[in-house]
VMD Tcl script that builds the backbone (N, CA, C; Angstrom):
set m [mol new atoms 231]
animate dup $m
set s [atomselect $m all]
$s set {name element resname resid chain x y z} {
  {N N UNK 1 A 1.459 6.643 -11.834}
  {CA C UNK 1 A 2.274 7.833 -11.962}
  {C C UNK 1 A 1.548 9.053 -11.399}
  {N N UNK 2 A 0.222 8.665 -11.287}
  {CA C UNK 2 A -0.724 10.568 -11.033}
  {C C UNK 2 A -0.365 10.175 -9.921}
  {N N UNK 3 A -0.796 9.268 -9.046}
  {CA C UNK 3 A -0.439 9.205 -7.916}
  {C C UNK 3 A 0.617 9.723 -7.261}
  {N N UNK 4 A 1.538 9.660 -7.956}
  {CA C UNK 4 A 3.243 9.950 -7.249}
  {C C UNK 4 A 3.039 11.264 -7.349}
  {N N UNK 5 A 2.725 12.191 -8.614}
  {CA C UNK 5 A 2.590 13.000 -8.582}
  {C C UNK 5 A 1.931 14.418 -7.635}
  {N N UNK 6 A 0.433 13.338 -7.298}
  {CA C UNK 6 A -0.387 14.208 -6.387}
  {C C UNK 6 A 0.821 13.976 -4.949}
  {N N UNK 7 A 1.236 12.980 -4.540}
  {CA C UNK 7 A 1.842 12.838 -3.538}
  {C C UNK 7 A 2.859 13.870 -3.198}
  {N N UNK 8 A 3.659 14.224 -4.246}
  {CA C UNK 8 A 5.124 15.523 -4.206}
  {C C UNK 8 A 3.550 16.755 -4.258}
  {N N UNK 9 A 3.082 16.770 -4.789}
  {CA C UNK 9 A 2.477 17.937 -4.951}
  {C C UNK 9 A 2.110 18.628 -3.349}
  {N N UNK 10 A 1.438 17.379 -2.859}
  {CA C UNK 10 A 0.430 17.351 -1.507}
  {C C UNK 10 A 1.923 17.330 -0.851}
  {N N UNK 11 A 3.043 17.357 -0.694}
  {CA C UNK 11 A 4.203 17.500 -0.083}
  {C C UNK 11 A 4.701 18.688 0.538}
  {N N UNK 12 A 4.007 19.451 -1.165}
  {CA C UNK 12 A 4.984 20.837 -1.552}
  {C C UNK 12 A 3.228 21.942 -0.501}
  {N N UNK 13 A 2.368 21.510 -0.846}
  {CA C UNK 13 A 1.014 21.685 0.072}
  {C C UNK 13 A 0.161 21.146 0.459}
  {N N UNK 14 A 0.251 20.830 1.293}
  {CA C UNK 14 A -1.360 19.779 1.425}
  {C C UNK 14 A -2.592 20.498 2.324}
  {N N UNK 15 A -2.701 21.701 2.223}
  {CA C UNK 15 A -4.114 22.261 2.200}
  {C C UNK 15 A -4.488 22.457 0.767}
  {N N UNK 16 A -3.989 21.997 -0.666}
  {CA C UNK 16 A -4.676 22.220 -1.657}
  {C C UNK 16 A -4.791 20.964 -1.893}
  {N N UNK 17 A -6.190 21.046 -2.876}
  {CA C UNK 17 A -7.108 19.740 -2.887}
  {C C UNK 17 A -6.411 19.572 -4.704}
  {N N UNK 18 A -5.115 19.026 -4.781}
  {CA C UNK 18 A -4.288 18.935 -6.462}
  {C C UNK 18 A -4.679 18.105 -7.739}
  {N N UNK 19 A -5.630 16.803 -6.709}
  {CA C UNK 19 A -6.198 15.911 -7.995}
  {C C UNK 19 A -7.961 16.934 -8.653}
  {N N UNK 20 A -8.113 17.596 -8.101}
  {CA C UNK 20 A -9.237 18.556 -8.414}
  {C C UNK 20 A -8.923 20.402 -8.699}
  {N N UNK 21 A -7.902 20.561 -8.724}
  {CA C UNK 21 A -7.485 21.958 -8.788}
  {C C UNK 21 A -7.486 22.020 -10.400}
  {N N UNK 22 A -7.902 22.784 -11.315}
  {CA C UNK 22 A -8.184 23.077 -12.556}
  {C C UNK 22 A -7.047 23.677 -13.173}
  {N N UNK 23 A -6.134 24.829 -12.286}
  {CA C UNK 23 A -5.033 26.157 -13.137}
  {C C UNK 23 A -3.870 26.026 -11.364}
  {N N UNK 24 A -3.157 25.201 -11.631}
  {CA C UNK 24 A -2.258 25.461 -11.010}
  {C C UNK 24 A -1.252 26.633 -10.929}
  {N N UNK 25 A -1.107 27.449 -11.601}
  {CA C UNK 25 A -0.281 28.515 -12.388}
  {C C UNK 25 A -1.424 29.973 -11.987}
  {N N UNK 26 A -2.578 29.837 -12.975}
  {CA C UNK 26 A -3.597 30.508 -12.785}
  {C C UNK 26 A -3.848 31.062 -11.465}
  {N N UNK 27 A -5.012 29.973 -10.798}
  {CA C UNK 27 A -4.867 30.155 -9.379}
  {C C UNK 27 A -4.125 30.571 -8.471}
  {N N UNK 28 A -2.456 30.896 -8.724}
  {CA C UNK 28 A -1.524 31.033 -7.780}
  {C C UNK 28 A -1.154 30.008 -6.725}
  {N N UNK 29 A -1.553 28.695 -7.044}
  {CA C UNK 29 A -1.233 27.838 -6.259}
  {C C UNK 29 A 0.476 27.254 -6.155}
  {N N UNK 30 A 0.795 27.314 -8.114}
  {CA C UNK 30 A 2.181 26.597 -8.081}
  {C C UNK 30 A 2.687 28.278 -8.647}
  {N N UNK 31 A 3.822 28.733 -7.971}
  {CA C UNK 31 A 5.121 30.059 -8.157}
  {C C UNK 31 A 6.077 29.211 -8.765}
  {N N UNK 32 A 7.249 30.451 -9.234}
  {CA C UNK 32 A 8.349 29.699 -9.980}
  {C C UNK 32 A 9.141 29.111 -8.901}
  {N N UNK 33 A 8.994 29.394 -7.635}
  {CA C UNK 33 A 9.895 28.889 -6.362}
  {C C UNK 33 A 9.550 27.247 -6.480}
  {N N UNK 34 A 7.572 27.168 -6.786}
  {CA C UNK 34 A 6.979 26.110 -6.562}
  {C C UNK 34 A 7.301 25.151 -7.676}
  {N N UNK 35 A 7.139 25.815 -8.754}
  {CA C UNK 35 A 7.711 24.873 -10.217}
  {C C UNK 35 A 9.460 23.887 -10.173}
  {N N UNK 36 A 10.355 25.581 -9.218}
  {CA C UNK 36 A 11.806 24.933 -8.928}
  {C C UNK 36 A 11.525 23.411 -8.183}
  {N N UNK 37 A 11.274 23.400 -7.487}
  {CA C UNK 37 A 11.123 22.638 -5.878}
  {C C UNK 37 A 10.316 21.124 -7.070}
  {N N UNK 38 A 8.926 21.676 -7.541}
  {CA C UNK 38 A 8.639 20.607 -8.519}
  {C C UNK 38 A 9.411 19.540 -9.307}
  {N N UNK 39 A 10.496 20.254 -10.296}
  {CA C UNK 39 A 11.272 20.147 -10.963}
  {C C UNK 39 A 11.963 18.714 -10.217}
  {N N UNK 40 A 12.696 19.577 -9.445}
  {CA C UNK 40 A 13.669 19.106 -8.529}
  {C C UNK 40 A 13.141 17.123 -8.200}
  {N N UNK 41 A 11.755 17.664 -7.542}
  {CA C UNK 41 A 11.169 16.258 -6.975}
  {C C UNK 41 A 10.693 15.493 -7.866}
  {N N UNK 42 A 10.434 15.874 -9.523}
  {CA C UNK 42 A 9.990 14.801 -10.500}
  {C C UNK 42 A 11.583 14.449 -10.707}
  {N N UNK 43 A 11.938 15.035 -11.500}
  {CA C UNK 43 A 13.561 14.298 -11.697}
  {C C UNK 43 A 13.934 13.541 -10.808}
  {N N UNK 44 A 14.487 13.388 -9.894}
  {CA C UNK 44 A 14.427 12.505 -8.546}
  {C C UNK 44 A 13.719 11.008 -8.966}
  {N N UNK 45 A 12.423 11.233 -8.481}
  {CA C UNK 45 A 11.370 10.261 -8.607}
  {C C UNK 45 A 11.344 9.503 -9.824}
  {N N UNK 46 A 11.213 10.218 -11.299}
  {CA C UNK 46 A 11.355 9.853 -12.510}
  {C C UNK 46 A 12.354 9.977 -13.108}
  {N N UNK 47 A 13.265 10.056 -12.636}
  {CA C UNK 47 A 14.834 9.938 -13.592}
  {C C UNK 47 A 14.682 10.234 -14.694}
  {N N UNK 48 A 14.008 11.497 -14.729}
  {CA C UNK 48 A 14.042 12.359 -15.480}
  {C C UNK 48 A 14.784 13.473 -15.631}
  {N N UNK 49 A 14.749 14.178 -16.681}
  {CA C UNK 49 A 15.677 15.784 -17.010}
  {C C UNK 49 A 14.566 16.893 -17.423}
  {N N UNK 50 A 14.468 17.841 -16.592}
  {CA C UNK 50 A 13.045 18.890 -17.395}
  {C C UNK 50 A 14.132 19.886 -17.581}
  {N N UNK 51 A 14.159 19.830 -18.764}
  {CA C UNK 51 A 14.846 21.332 -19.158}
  {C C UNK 51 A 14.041 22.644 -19.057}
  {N N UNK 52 A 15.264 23.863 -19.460}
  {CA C UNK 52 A 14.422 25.152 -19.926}
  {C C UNK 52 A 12.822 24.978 -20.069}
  {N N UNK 53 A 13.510 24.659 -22.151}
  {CA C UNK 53 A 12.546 24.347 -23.085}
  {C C UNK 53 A 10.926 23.763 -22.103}
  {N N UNK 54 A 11.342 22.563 -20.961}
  {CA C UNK 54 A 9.784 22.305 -20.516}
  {C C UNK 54 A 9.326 23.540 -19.217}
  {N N UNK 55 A 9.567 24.483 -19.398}
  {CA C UNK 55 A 8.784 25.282 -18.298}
  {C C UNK 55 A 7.837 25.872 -18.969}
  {N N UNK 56 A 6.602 25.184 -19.304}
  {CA C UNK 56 A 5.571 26.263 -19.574}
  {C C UNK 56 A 4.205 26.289 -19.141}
  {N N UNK 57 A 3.812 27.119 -19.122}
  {CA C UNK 57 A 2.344 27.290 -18.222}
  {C C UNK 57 A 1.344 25.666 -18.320}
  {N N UNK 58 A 1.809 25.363 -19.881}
  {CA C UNK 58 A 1.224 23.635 -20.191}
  {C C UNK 58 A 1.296 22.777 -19.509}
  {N N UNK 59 A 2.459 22.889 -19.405}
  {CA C UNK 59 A 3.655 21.734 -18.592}
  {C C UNK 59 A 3.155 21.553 -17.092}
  {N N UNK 60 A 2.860 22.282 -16.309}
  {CA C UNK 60 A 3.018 22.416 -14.977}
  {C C UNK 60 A 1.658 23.507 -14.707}
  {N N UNK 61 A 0.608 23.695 -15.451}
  {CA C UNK 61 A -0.693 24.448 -14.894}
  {C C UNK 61 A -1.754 23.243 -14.090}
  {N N UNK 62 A -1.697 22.007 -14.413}
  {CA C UNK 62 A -2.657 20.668 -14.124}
  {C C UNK 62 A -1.862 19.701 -13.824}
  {N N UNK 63 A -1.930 18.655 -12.728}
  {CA C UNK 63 A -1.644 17.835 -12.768}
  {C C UNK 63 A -1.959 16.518 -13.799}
  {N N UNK 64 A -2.594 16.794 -14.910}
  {CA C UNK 64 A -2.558 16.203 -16.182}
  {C C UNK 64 A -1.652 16.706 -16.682}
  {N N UNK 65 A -1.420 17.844 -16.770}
  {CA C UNK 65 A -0.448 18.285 -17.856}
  {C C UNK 65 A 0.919 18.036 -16.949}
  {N N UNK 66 A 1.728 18.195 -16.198}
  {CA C UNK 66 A 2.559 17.864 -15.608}
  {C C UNK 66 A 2.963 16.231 -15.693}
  {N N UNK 67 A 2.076 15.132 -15.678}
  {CA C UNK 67 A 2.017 13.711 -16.186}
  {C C UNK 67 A 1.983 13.568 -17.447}
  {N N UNK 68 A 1.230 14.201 -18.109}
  {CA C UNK 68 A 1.824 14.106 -19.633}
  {C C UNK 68 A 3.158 14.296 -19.991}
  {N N UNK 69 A 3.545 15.796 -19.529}
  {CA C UNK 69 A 5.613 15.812 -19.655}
  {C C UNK 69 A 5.991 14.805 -19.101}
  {N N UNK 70 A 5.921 14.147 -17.610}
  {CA C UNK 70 A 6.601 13.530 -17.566}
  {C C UNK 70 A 6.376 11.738 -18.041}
  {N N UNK 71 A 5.726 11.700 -18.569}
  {CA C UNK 71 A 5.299 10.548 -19.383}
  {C C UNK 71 A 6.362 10.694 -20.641}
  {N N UNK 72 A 6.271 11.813 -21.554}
  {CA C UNK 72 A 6.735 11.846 -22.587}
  {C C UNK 72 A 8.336 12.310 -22.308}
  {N N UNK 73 A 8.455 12.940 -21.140}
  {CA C UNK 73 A 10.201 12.844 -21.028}
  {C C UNK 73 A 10.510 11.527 -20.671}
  {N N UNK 74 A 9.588 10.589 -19.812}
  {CA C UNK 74 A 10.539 9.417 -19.243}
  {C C UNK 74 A 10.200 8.360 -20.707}
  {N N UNK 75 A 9.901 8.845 -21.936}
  {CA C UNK 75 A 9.443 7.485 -23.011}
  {C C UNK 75 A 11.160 8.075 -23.773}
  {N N UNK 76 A 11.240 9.660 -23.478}
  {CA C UNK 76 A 12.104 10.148 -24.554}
  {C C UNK 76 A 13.891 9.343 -24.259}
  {N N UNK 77 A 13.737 9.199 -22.714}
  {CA C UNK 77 A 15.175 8.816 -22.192}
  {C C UNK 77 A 15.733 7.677 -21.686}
}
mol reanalyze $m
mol bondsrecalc $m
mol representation Tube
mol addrep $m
């Protein structure tokens, strides 16, 4: 699953190095344009649903934390 993940990530940029980036959010690497576009390409991939409720700096600052939501949305559905 990290895999797929780094893959949309390295999609959305691939001059950033995503399996080693610490604050996605922080850094200014991922914008809310970047989170939309995110969104968009996990649902897709994981037949998943990210609501509202999951937009938070947690959710989407690390590519750990972004695999954790979607771990725990795709166990929830």
């Amino acid at each position: 699953m990290k895999e797929k993940i780094l893959e949309i990530l390295n999609d959305y940029d691939d001059s950033v190095d995503f399996a080693n980036e610490k604050s996605l959010i922080g850094d200014h690497i991922l914008d809310s344009f970047g989170i939309i576009n995110l969104v968009g390409e996990l649902e897709d991939e994981f037949d998943i649903t990210i609501g509202p409720e999951e937009m938070t700096k947690e959710n989407f600052d690390s590519v750990d934390g972004i695999e954790a939501m979607v771990k725990r949305l795709s166990d929830e559905q």
